[in-house]
C-alpha positions as CSV (number, residue, x, y, z in Angstrom):
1,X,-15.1,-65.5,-52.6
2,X,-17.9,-65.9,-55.2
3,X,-16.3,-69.2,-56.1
4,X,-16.4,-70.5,-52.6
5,X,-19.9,-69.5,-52.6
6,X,-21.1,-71.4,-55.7
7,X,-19.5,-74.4,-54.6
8,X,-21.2,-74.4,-51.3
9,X,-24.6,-74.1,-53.3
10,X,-26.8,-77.3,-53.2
11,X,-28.0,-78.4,-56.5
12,X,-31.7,-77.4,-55.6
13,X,-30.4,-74.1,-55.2
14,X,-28.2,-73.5,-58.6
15,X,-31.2,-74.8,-59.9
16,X,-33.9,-72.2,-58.5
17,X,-31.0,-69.8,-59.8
18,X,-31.2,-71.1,-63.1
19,X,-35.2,-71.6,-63.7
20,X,-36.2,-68.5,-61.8
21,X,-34.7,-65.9,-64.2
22,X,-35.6,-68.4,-67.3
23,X,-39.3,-68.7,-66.0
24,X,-39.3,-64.8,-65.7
25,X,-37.9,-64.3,-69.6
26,X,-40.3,-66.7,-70.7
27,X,-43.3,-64.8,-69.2
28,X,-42.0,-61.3,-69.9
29,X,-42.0,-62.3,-73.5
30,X,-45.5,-63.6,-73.8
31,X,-46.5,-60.0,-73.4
32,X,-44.9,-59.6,-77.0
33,X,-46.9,-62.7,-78.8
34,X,-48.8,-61.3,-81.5
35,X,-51.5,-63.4,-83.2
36,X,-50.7,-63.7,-86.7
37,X,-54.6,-64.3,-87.9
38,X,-55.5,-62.3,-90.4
39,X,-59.3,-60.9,-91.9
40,X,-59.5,-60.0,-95.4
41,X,-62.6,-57.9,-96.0
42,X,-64.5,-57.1,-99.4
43,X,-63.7,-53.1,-100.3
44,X,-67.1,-51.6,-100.1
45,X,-69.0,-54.4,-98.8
46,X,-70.7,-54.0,-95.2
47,X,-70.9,-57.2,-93.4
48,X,-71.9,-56.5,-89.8
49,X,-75.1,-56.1,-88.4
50,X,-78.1,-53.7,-89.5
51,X,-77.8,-50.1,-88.6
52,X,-81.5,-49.1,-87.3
53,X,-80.7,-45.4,-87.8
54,X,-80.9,-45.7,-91.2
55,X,-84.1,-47.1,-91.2
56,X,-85.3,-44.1,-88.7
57,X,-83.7,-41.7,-91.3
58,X,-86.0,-41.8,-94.2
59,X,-89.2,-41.2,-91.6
60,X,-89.9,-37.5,-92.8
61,X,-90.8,-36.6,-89.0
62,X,-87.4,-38.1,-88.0
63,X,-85.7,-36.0,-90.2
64,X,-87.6,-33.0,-88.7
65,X,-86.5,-33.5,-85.3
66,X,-82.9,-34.1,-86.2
67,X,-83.5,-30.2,-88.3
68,X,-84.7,-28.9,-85.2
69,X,-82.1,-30.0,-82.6
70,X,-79.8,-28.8,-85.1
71,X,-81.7,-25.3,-85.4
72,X,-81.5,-25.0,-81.7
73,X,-77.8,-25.7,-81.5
74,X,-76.3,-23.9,-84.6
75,X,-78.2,-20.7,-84.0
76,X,-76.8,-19.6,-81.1
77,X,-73.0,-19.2,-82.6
């Protein structure tokens, strides 16, 4: 029965059996590429861009607000 059927395929049609599932593979497994580029970074050396808290940090009035906030916060547990 399944023979009969294969042989009454047209070519077009064993081919669209053949690609589809191969097409489908194909695409399923470029979900598992993983790029192989790799960044080697200097231990202890920052490289990105300038924090501006720390600037902020050594104003004395800065520093007095951040006590504060933590005052209000802390004291109540």
């Amino acid at each position: 029965m399944v023979l009969e059927w294969l042989r009454r395929m047209t070519v077009k049609t064993r081919f669209l059996f053949a690609a589809i599932p191969l097409v489908a593979v194909l695409f399923l497994l470029t979900g598992c590429y993983e790029s192989r580029d790799v960044t080697m970074h200097d231990a202890g050396v920052y490289k990105g861009k300038t924090d501006p808290l720390v600037e902020m940090s050594a104003d004395p009035a800065y520093q007095e607000r951040l006590q504060e906030r933590f005052l209000m916060v802390q004291t109540d547990r």
